[in-house]
N, C-alpha and C positions, 0 to 999 in steps of 0.2 A: 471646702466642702465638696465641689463640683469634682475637686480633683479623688477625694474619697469616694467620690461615686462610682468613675468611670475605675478603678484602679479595684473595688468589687466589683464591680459587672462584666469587667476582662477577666479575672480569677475566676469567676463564675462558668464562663463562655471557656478556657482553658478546661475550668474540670469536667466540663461537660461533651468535651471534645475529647479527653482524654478517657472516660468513663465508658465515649461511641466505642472508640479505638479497642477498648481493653473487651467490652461487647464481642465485636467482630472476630477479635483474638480468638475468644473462648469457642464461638463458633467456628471459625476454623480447626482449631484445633478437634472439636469432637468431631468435625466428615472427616477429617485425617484421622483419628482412633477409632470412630466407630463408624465412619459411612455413613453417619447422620443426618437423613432425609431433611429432617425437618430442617433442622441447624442449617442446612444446604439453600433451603425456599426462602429463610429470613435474613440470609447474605444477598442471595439473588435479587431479592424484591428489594433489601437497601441497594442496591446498586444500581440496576438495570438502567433506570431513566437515565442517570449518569454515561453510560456506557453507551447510549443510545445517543446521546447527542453528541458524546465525542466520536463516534461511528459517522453520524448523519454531518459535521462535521468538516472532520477531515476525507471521507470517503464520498460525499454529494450523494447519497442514496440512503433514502429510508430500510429500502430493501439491504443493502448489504452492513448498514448499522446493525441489524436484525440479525444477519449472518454471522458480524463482529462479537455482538453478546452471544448467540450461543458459543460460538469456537470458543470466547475468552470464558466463557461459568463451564463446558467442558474439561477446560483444562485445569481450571481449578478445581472441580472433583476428582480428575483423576489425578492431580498433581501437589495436592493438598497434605500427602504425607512429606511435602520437601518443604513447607512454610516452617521456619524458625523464629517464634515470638523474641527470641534475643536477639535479632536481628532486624528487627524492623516491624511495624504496625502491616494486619493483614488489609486495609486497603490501599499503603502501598503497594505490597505484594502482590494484589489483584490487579490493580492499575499500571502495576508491569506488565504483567500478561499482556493485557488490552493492548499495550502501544504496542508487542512484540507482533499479536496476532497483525493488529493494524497495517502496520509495516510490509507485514509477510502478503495481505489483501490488499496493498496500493503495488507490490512489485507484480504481483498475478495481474491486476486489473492493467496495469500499464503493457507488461511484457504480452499482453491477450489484445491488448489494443496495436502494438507496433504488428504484433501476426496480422491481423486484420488490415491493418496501412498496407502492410507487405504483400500479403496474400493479394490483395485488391490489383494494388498498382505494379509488381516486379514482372508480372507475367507482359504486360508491353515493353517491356525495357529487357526483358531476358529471353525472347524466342527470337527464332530466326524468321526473316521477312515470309516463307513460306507458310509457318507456323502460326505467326501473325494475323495472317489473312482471315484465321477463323478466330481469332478476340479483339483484334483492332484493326484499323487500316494504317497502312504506312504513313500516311501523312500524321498522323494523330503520336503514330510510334517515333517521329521526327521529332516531334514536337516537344516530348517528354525525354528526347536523349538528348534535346537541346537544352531544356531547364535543370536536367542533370547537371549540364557541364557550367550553368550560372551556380549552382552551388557554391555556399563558400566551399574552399577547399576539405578543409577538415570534415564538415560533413559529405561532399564529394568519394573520401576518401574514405570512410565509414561505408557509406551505401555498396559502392564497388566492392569494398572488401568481404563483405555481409554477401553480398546478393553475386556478385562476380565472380568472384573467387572462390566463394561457400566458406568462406572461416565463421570460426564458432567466435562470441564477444569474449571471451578468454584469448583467442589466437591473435585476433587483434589486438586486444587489449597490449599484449607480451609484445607485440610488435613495435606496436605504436608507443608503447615504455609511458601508457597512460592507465588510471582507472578504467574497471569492469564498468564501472557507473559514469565518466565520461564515454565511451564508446555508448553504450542504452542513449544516453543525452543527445547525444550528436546526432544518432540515428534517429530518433522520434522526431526533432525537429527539422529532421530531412525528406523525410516521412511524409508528415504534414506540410511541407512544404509544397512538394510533389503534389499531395493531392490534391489541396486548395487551388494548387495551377493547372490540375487537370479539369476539376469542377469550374474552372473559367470558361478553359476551354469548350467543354461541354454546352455550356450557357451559350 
């Protein structure tokens, strides 16, 4: 009996899952033929909370969760005529977007943070002692070309090549016969390393 129960009440929860799906469908499909406002607000408002916690999430900010849903319901109004109901349920479709936007707002947030690391710390590690004089004192610029050289090597060799040399994380990259995204890696946690040893010193 228990088991006739649970075996309708999953059929039930299926069709009802499948009934949301085929919903959403139909609304998508009419912002893709007719630019349908409305159809537009009652995809948004099913989703948004969703969107927002995967935002607040993976990205540690109410604020850029915020940021996440508008860029990802942008893209789906203006990108809503390339949704293929043969092809898949539209809140898959949508919650593609999301993690592509997502993706694209952690490589911004990141690559704005190593500038920040960089900007901060390279100018004592990259001027000439004369130069120096007016952003640090030489003992201080000693001190950070020494923690330089405790680098592991690999990130050692990242920093110089980034900040010494001036190559772009493409030129290394090619060099080093590594990923675009090893070189980023190496460098942030080189980064932060530097700085955490600078704010010691500072203390």
């Amino acid at each position: 009996m228990n088991v006739h129960i649970n075996n309708a009440m999953n059929q039930r929860n299926l069709d009802e899952i499948q009934q949301k799906h085929q919903w959403l469908n139909t609304l998508l499909l009419q912002v893709a033929a007719e630019r349908d406002k409305d159809a537009f607000q009652q995809i948004f408002h099913h989703v948004a909370a969703k969107i927002i916690a995967f935002g607040h999430q993976r990205l540690g900010s109410q604020g850029l969760a915020k940021d996440l849903l508008q860029e990802t319901m942008t893209s789906v109004w203006t990108k809503a005529h390339l949704f293929d109901a043969d092809k898949g349920n539209a809140i898959t479709w949508i919650f593609t977007i999301m993690r592509n936007q997502c993706f694209d707002m952690l490589r911004k947030v990141q690559h704005n943070r190593e500038d920040c690391l960089g900007d901060s710390i390279w100018p004592l590690v990259d001027s000439s002692p004369e130069e120096s004089e007016t952003i640090v004192s030489s003992e201080q610029q000693r001190f950070l070309l020494d923690h330089l050289a405790l680098l592991p090597s690999k990130q050692r060799q990242v920093v110089q090549g980034i900040y010494l040399r001036e190559l772009t994380h493409q030129q290394l990259a090619e060099e080093l016969n590594v990923p675009v995204g090893t070189v980023k890696s190496r460098l942030r946690l080189a980064l932060e390393k530097l700085r955490s040893r600078m704010e010691q010193y500072d203390d």
